[in-house]
C-alpha positions as CSV (number, residue, x, y, z in Angstrom):
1,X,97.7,109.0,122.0
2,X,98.3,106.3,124.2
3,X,100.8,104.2,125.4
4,X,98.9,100.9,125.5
5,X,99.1,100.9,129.4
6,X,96.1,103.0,131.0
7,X,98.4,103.7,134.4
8,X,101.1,105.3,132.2
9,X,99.2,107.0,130.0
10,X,97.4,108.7,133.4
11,X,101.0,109.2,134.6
12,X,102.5,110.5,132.3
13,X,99.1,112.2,130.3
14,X,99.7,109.9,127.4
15,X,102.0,110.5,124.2
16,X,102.3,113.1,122.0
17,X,103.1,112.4,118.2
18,X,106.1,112.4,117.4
19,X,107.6,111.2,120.5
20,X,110.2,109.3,120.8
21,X,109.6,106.2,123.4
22,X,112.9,104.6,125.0
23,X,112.3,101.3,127.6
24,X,115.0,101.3,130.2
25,X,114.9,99.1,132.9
26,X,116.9,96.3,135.0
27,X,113.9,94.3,134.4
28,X,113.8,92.7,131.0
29,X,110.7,90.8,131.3
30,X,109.0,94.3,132.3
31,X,110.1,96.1,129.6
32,X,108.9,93.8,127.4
33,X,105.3,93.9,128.9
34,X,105.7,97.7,128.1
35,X,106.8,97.1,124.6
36,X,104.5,94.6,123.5
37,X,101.1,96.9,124.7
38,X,102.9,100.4,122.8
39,X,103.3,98.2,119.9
40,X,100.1,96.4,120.1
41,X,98.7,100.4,120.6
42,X,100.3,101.7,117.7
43,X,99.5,98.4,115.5
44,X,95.9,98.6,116.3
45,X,95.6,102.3,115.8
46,X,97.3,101.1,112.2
47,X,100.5,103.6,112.9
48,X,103.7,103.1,111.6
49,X,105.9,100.9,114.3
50,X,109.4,100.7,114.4
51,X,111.3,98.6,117.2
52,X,115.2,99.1,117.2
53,X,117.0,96.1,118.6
54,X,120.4,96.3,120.6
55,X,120.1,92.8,121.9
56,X,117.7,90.3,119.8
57,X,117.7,89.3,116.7
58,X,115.6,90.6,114.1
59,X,114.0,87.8,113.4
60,X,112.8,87.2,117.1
61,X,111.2,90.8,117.2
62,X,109.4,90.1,113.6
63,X,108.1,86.7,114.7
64,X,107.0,88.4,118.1
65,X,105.3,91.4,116.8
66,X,104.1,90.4,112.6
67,X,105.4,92.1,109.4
68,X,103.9,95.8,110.6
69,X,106.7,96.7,112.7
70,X,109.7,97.5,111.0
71,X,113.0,96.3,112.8
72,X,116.3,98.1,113.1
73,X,119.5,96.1,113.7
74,X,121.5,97.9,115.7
75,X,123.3,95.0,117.7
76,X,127.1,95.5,117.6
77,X,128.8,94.2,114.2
């Protein structure tokens, strides 16, 4: 499976099913380049997505990505 980036996917010799896919890095804008083509990947492949969101509000991930990708609030409070 991939990724949705063709660089990482030859990096890293794509994903397996099943894996679990965590962004971590200093560089928000970055990780959300990364996020938005695994997302766009698994939306196009018509997989199951599921963004968990520490930061954003759940409404800012559903307008950003559609009804297909189920969010998880998991913001403090």
């Amino acid at each position: 499976m991939s990724t949705g980036v063709p660089d990482l996917d030859d990096l890293i010799g794509g994903l397996v099913q099943g894996d679990n896919v965590v962004w971590s890095h200093d560089d928000v804008e970055l990780v959300r380049l990364f996020e938005d083509a695994f997302l766009e990947e698994g939306l196009q492949r018509g997989e199951p997505c599921h963004y968990v969101t520490t930061s954003h509000a759940p409404a800012e991930i559903s307008a950003r990505f559609g009804p297909h990708v189920l969010v998880f609030d998991a913001r403090a409070g």
